[in-house]
C-alpha positions as CSV (number, residue, x, y, z in Angstrom):
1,X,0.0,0.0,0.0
2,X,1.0,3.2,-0.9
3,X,-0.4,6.7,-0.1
4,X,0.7,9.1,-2.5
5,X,1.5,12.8,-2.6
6,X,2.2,15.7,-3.8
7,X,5.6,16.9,-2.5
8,X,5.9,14.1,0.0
9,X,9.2,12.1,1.1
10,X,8.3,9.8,-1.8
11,X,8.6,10.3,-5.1
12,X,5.1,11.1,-7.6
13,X,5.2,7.0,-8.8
14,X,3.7,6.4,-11.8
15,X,0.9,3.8,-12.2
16,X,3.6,1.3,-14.0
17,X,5.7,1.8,-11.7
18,X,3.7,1.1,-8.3
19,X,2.8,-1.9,-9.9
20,X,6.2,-3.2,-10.7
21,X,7.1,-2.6,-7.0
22,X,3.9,-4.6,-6.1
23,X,1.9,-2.0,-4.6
24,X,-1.9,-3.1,-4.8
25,X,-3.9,-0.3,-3.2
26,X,-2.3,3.4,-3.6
27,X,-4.1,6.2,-1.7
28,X,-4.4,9.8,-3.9
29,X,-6.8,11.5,-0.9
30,X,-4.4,14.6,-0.4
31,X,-3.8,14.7,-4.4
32,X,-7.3,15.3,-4.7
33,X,-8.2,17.2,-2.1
34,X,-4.9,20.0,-3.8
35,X,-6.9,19.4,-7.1
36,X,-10.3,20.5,-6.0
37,X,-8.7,23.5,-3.8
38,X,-7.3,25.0,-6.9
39,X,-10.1,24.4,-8.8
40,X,-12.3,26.2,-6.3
41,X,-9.8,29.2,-6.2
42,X,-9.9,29.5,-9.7
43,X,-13.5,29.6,-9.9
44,X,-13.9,32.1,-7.3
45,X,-11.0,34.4,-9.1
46,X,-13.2,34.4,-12.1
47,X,-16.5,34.8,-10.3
48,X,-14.9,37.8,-8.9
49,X,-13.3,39.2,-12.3
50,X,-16.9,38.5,-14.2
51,X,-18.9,39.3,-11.2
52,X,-21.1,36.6,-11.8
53,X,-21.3,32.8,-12.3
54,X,-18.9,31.5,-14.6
55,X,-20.2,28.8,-17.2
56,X,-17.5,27.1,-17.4
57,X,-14.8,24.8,-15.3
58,X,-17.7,23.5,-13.2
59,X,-20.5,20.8,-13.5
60,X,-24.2,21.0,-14.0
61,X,-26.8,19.6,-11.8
62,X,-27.3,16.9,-14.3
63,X,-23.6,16.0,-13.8
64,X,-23.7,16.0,-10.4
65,X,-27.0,14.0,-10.2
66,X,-25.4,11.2,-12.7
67,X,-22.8,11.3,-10.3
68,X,-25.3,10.5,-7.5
69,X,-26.9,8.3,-9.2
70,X,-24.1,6.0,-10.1
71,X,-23.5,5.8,-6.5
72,X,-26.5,4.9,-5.3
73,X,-26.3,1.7,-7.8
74,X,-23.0,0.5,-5.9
């Protein structure tokens, strides 16, 4: 097992090699969570500069309720 981040003691693996080195289950929580903070501090920068709701680099309700959907058939 290997939990993987950004700027961590260990090096950013790639997917080849965690699997050469036998790692079965790698964890990418932290990668995501630095993901979806600079993707909310982007959108906010451009909701301030356009003063409004920007249409893009975010998801509809329909995405999100596909998402939610797909879930709930887990």
């Amino acid at each position: 097992m290997v939990n993987q981040l950004h700027g961590g003691k260990s090096p950013n693996w790639s997917f080849g090699e965690l699997e050469d080195a036998g790692a079965s289950i790698v964890i990418y929580s932290t990668p995501c969570l630095y993901a979806a903070q600079h993707g909310i501090e982007k959108y906010l920068s451009e909701m301030i500069e356009t003063k409004g709701l920007p249409q893009e680099g975010t998801a509809s309700m329909e995405d999100c309720a596909q998402v939610l959907e797909r879930k709930s058939n887990c």
